[in-house]
NULO-541562 format. One record per atom (N, C-alpha, C): z, x, y; residue in one letter. Coordinates in steps of 0.2 Angstrom, whole numbers, plus 5000, padded with zeros to 4 digits. Example, Ala and Ser with C-alpha at 12.3 -4.5 7.8 and 13.67 -1.06 7.14 Angstrom:
// NULO-541562
503950664972a503950624978a503950664984a503550644989s503650684995s503950645000s
// end
This chain:
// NULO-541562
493848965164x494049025168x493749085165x493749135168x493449195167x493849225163x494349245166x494849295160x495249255154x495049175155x495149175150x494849175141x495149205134x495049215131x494849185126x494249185120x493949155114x494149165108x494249105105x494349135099x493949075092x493749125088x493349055084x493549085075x493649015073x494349015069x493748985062x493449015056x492948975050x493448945048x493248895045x493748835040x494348825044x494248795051x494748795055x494948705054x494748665051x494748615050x495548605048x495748625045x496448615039x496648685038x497348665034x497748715032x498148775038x497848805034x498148865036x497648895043x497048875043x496548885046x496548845052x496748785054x497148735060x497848765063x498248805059x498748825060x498548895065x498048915061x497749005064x497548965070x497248915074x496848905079x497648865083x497948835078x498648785083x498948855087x498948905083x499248975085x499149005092x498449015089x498049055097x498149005104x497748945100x497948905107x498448895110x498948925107x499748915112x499948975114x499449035112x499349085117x498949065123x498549055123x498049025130x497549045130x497249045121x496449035119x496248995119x495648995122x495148945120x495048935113x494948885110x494848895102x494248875100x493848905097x493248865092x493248835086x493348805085x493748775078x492748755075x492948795071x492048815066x492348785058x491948715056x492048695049x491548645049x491248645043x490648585039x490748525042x491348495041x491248405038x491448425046x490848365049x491048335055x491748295057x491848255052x492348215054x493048235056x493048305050x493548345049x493748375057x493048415058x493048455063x493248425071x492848355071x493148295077x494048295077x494248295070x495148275071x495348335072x495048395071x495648465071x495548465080x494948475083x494848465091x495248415092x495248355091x495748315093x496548325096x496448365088x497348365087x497648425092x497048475092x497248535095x497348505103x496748475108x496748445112x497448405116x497748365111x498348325112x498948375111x499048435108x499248485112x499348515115x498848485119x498448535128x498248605126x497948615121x497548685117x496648655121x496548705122x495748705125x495348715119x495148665117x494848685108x493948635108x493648675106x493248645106x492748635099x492448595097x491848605086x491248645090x491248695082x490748725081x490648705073x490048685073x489848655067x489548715062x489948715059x489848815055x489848795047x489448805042x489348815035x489248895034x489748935033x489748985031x489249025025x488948995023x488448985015x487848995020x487548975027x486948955028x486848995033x486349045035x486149065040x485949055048x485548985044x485448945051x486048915055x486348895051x487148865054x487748905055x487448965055x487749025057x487349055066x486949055065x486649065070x486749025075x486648955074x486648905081x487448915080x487948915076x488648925078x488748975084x488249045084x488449075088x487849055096x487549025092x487348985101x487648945104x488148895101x488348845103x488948875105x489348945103x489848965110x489949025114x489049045114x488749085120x488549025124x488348995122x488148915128x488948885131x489348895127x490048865130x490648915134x490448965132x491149015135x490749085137x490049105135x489849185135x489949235133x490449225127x490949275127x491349265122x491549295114x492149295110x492649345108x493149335111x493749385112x494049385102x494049355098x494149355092x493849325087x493849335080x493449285076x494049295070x494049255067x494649245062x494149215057x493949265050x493649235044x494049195039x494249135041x494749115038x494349075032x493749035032x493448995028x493249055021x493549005018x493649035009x493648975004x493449004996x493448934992x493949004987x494148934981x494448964977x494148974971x493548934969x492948914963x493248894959x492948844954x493048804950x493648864942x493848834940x494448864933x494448844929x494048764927x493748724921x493548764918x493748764908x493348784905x493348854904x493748894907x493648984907x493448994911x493248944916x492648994921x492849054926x493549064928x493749134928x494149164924x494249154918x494349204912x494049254911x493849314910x493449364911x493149364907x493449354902x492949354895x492449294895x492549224898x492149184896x491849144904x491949214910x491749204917x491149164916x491049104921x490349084924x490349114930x489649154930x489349194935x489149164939x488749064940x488549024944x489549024947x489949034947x490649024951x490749094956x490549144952x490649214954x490149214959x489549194960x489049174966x489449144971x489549064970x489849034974x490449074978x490649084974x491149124979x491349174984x490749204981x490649274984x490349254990x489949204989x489349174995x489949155000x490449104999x490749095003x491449155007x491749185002x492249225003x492049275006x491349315005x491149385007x490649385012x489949355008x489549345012x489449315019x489849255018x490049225022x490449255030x490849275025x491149355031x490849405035x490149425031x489649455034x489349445038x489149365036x488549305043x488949325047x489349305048x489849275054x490049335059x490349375055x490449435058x489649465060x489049465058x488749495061x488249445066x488349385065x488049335069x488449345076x488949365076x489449355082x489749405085x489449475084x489449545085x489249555093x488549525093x488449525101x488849505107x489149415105x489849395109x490249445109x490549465104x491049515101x491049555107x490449585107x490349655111x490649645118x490449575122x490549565127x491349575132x491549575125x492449545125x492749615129x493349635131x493649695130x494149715126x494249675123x494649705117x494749655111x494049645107x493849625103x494149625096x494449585094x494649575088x494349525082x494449565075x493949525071x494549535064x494749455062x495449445055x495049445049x495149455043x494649435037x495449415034x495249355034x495949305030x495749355023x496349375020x496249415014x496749395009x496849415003x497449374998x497649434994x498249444993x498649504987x498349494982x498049444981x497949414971x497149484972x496949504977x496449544980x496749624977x497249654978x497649694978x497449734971x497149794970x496949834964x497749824961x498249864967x498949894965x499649844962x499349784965x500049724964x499749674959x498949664958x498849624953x499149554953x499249534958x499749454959x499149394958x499749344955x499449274955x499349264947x498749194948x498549194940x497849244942x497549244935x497149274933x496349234936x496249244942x495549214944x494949284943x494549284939x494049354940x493449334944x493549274948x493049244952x493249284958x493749244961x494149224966x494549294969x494949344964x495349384966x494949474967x494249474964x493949514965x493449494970x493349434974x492949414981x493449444988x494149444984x494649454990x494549554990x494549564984x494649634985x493849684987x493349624987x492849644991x492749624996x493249595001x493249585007x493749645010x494049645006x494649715009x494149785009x493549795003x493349845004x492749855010x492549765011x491949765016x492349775026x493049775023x493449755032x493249845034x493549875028x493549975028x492949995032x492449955028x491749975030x491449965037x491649895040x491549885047x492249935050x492749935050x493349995053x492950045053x492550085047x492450145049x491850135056x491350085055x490850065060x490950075067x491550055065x491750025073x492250085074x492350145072x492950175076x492850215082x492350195085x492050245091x491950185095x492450115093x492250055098x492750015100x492849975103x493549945107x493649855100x493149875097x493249805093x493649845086x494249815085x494749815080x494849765076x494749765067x494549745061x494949765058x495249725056x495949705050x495749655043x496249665039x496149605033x496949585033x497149535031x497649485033x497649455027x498449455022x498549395019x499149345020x499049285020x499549225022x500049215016x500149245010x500649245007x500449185003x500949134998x500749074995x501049024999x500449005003x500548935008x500348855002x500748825006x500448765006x499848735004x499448725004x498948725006x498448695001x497948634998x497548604995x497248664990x497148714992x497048784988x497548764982x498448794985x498748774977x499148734977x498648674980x498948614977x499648574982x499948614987x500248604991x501048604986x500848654982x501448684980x501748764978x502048774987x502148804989x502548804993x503048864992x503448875001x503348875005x502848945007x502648945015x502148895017x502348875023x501948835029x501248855030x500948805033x500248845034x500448885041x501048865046x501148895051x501348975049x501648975045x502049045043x501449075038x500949045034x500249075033x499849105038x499749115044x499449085049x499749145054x500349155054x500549195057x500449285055x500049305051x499949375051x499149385055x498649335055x498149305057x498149335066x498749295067x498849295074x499149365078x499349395073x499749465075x499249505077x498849515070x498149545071x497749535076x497649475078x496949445082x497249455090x497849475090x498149505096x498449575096x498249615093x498349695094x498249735100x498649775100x498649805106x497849865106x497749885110x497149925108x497249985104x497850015105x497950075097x498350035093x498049975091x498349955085x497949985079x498349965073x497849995067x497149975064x496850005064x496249995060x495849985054x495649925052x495449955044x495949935041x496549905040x497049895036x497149845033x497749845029x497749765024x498349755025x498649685028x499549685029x499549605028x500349605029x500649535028x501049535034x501349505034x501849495040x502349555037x502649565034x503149635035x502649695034x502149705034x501749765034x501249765030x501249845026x500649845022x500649835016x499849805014x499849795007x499449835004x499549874997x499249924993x498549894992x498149944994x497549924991x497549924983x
// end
């Protein structure tokens, strides 16, 4: 249907990421569920499905261009149009050996990571700028983490991982300021400590109560805020 809304969720396969898309779809999104491993990507469709969620695979590698680009042809060809994009696809890079110990950081980690947690956030958001456009009231989440936070300094000491986060809060600023003379609203989001194969699934919160700031955001009114950093009870110090 026409008015009805898009939304495409990276790393939507698992976690917290299934949870963001379980979310929307119980709004009465269509969901794009964007992740690598096919098989994966077949049962998140699936499951969404069997909850009568209108969910559809977009075979998405956030690392690769190419597989950024046909992702955003495969849902200009399926819907014409993306009402949200939720950068939820992140790694955490290897911790073996010091590798994010400052002092004895591997830089091949510090890559990796960046490729997937930042750069990745760039493809995507700019590959899917044109749907975006099409939308009327355009929303873009940059799944984000405290451990990112200059001011609170939370978690263990990743110098890989928590300084990819704090470059994704400074890169969200950067598109907010871009976009302030525009109807597309750009947020950063963090899920608290979920569940989740990240830590180990030793945690309190849910991926559904992870998931849920995600969803706040990607639903904003049009004078929502812009450019920001929250959790579910509000804002987080840069």
């Amino acid at each position: 249907m026409e008015d009805t809304k898009t939304a495409l969720v990276t790393g939507a396969n698992k976690g917290i990421g299934l949870a963001i898309a379980r979310g929307l779809g119980h709004l009465d999104f269509t969901v794009a569920v964007g992740a690598r491993d096919d098989d994966r990507r077949r049962a998140a469709v699936a499951d969404l499905r069997s909850a009568g969620i209108d969910a559809f695979g977009v075979s998405l590698d956030v690392t690769s261009d190419d597989s950024v680009v046909a992702a955003a042809a495969t849902i200009e060809q399926t819907t014409g149009r993306l009402d949200v994009l939720v950068n939820n696809a992140g790694i955490g890079g290897r911790t073996d050996h010091g590798a994010q110990d400052p002092t004895t950081l591997d830089l091949d980690v510090v890559r990796s990571v960046l490729d997937t947690n930042v750069f990745g956030a760039v493809r995507v958001t700019n590959a899917m700028l044109p749907l975006l456009r099409r939308a009327e009231s355009p929303r873009i989440v940059n799944m984000s983490s405290d451990m990112g936070s200059l001011t609170l300094q939370t978690g263990p000491q990743m110098a890989a991982y928590a300084p990819s986060k704090t470059m994704l809060n400074s890169i969200t600023a950067q598109y907010a300021r871009r976009f302030v003379d525009t109807n597309i609203i750009i947020n950063a989001g963090c899920p608290g400590y979920v569940a989740t194969d990240f830590t180990g699934h030793n945690a309190l919160r849910t991926p559904e109560q992870g998931a849920a700031i995600a969803i706040q955001l990607a639903t904003l009114s049009d004078d929502g805020p812009r450019g920001g950093f929250f959790r579910e009870d509000g804002v987080i110090p840069w």
